[in-house]
C-alpha angles and dihedrals in degrees: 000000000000118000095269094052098051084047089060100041084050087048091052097039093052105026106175082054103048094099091053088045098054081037095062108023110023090104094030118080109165093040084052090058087037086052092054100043082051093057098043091051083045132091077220131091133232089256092045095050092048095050081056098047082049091058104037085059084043089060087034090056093042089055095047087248138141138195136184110257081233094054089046095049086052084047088060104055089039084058096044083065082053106065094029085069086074104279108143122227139170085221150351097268098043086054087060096038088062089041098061088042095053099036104017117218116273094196099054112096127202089229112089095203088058100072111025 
Protein backbone atom coordinates (compact mmCIF):
# COMPACT_ATOMS: atom_id res chain seq x y z
CA UNK A 1 0.00 0.00 0.00
CA UNK A 2 1.69 3.34 -1.23
CA UNK A 3 1.54 6.54 1.18
CA UNK A 4 -1.63 7.86 -0.27
CA UNK A 5 -3.39 4.81 0.11
CA UNK A 6 -2.58 4.17 3.78
CA UNK A 7 -3.66 8.17 4.29
CA UNK A 8 -7.19 7.30 2.89
CA UNK A 9 -7.72 4.24 4.46
CA UNK A 10 -6.59 6.31 7.90
CA UNK A 11 -8.86 8.85 6.93
CA UNK A 12 -11.84 6.10 6.50
CA UNK A 13 -11.07 4.30 9.07
CA UNK A 14 -11.00 7.42 11.47
CA UNK A 15 -13.37 9.94 9.88
CA UNK A 16 -13.60 12.83 12.33
CA UNK A 17 -9.87 12.74 12.00
CA UNK A 18 -9.38 12.57 8.47
CA UNK A 19 -8.60 16.69 8.11
CA UNK A 20 -5.71 16.47 11.00
CA UNK A 21 -4.56 13.67 9.47
CA UNK A 22 -4.09 15.20 5.69
CA UNK A 23 -3.01 18.19 7.65
CA UNK A 24 -0.20 16.58 9.18
CA UNK A 25 0.76 13.83 7.12
CA UNK A 26 -0.57 14.49 3.19
CA UNK A 27 3.36 15.51 2.01
CA UNK A 28 5.07 13.21 4.65
CA UNK A 29 5.28 9.87 3.96
CA UNK A 30 7.91 8.22 6.45
CA UNK A 31 6.57 10.51 9.67
CA UNK A 32 3.43 9.28 8.75
CA UNK A 33 4.80 5.32 9.25
CA UNK A 34 7.00 6.72 12.46
CA UNK A 35 3.30 8.42 13.86
CA UNK A 36 1.60 5.23 13.66
CA UNK A 37 4.04 3.14 15.04
CA UNK A 38 3.94 5.73 17.77
CA UNK A 39 0.27 5.25 18.36
CA UNK A 40 0.18 1.28 18.17
CA UNK A 41 3.38 1.01 20.99
CA UNK A 42 1.28 3.71 22.92
CA UNK A 43 -1.78 3.36 25.93
CA UNK A 44 -3.30 6.67 23.34
CA UNK A 45 -5.45 6.59 20.44
CA UNK A 46 -5.14 8.03 16.94
CA UNK A 47 -7.67 10.80 17.90
CA UNK A 48 -5.96 11.39 21.09
CA UNK A 49 -2.46 11.68 19.57
CA UNK A 50 -3.62 13.95 17.02
CA UNK A 51 -5.53 16.40 19.56
CA UNK A 52 -2.08 16.51 21.15
CA UNK A 53 -0.13 17.03 18.15
CA UNK A 54 -2.99 19.98 17.50
CA UNK A 55 -2.14 21.56 20.66
CA UNK A 56 1.64 21.11 20.90
CA UNK A 57 1.73 23.29 17.24
CA UNK A 58 -1.06 25.63 19.10
CA UNK A 59 1.82 26.49 22.14
CA UNK A 60 4.23 26.30 19.63
CA UNK A 61 2.41 28.88 17.69
CA UNK A 62 1.69 31.02 20.84
CA UNK A 63 5.52 31.12 21.61
CA UNK A 64 6.65 32.07 17.84
CA UNK A 65 8.05 28.95 17.67
CA UNK A 66 8.44 25.98 15.02
CA UNK A 67 9.36 22.41 14.99
CA UNK A 68 9.84 19.79 12.42
CA UNK A 69 6.58 17.28 12.31
CA UNK A 70 9.39 14.60 12.73
CA UNK A 71 10.90 16.25 15.94
CA UNK A 72 7.00 16.67 17.43
CA UNK A 73 6.07 13.40 16.78
CA UNK A 74 9.63 12.31 18.91
CA UNK A 75 8.30 15.09 21.74
CA UNK A 76 5.25 13.08 22.12
CA UNK A 77 6.38 9.98 22.88
CA UNK A 78 9.00 11.51 24.94
CA UNK A 79 6.09 13.03 26.79
CA UNK A 80 3.87 9.65 26.87
CA UNK A 81 6.89 8.34 29.18
CA UNK A 82 6.21 11.02 30.78
CA UNK A 83 2.96 10.58 32.08
CA UNK A 84 3.26 6.80 32.35
CA UNK A 85 5.71 7.53 35.02
CA UNK A 86 2.58 8.49 37.21
CA UNK A 87 1.71 12.16 36.07
CA UNK A 88 -2.15 12.51 36.03
CA UNK A 89 -4.05 14.11 32.98
CA UNK A 90 -7.56 14.53 31.73
CA UNK A 91 -5.93 13.68 27.98
CA UNK A 92 -3.31 13.20 26.07
CA UNK A 93 -2.88 17.18 24.82
CA UNK A 94 -3.41 18.69 27.91
CA UNK A 95 -0.66 16.47 29.18
CA UNK A 96 1.43 18.03 26.80
CA UNK A 97 0.08 21.34 27.17
CA UNK A 98 1.29 21.22 30.98
CA UNK A 99 4.72 19.43 29.77
CA UNK A 100 6.08 22.31 27.46
CA UNK A 101 5.00 24.75 30.04
CA UNK A 102 6.56 23.32 32.41
CA UNK A 103 9.72 22.14 30.41
CA UNK A 104 9.62 24.20 27.32
CA UNK A 105 10.61 22.57 24.14
CA UNK A 106 14.73 22.65 23.22
CA UNK A 107 14.18 21.67 19.21
CA UNK A 108 12.05 23.97 18.41
CA UNK A 109 13.85 27.16 16.76
CA UNK A 110 12.53 30.66 16.56
CA UNK A 111 13.43 30.74 12.67
CA UNK A 112 10.52 29.42 10.48
CA UNK A 113 12.67 28.52 7.63
CA UNK A 114 14.65 26.16 10.08
CA UNK A 115 12.09 23.47 10.55
CA UNK A 116 9.71 23.32 7.56
Amino acid sequence: MNHDQKLMHLGEAYPDQKRQLFKYFRHQPAVLEMFVSSVDTSEYSLSDWLDALDSMSEWLTKKSRVMSLNDKIQYLNCATEIIEQGAHYDTMASAVHSILDQYGCERSSDDPNKNH
